[in-house]
N, C-alpha and C positions, 0 to 999 in steps of 0.2 A: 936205621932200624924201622921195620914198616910197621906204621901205626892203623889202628883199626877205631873209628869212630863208632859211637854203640848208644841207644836208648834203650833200657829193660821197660818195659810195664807191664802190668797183670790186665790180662785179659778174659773175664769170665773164667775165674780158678786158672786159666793158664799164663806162664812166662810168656811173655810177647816181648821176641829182640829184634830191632831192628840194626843191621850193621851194614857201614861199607869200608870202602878204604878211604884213610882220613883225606887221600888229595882229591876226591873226589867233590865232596862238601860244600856244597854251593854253589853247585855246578850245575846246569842244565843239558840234557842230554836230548837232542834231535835226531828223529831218523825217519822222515815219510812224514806222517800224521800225527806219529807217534811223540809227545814231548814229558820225560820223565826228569822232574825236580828234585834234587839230591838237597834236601831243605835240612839245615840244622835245626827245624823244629822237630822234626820225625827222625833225623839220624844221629843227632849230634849232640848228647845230652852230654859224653864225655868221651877222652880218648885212652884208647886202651893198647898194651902192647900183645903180642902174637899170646902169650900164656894164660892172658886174663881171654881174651880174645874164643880160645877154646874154649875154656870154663863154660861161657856163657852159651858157645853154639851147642855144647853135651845136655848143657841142664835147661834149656829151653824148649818150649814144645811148639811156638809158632816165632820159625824165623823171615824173616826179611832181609835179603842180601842183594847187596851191589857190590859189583867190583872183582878184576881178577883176580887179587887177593884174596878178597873172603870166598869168594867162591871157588877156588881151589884151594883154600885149607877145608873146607867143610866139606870138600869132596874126598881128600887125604884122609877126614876125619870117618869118613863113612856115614856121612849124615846127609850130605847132599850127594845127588846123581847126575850125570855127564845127560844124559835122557831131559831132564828136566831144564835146565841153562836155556835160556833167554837171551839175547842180543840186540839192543840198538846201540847205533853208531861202534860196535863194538866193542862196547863197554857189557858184560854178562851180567847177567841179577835171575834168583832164584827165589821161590819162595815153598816154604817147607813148612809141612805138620807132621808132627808125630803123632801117630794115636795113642 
């Protein structure tokens, strides 16, 4: 069952989630110059399964995503867009506001 790693925090009146997929978690991601830190200080406050997982990509207004996972369920979800997606080392991460 794939699990999704999650931090909520309020940001200026808004939800602020950060998520990726839980295997990712402490992992460093290189690619050129580029070096992105998947730190369970910003991701990993708890794990979550696909249904909580949604909950919070629907009801938050500023998300933070890593991972093929999250970022194609939130693209399933119509919250994220194919347009927007990110890649180093192949690993996709998105980042989203709702207004």
């Amino acid at each position: 069952m794939m699990q999704f790693s999650v931090r909520v925090t309020d940001y200026q009146k808004n939800t602020m989630l950060n998520i990726c997929d839980a295997d990712l978690l402490g992992k460093n991601i290189v690619q050129d110059k580029l070096n992105m830190n998947i730190s369970k200080n910003y991701y990993g406050e708890k794990l979550v399964e696909k249904e909580e997982a949604t909950t919070l990509l629907k009801k938050s207004s500023i998300i933070n995503m890593v991972g093929k996972e999250t970022v194609s369920l939130s693209v399933k979800l119509g919250i994220g867009s194919e347009t927007g997606i990110k890649t180093i080392s192949n690993i996709p991460f998105l980042i989203i506001f709702k207004a």
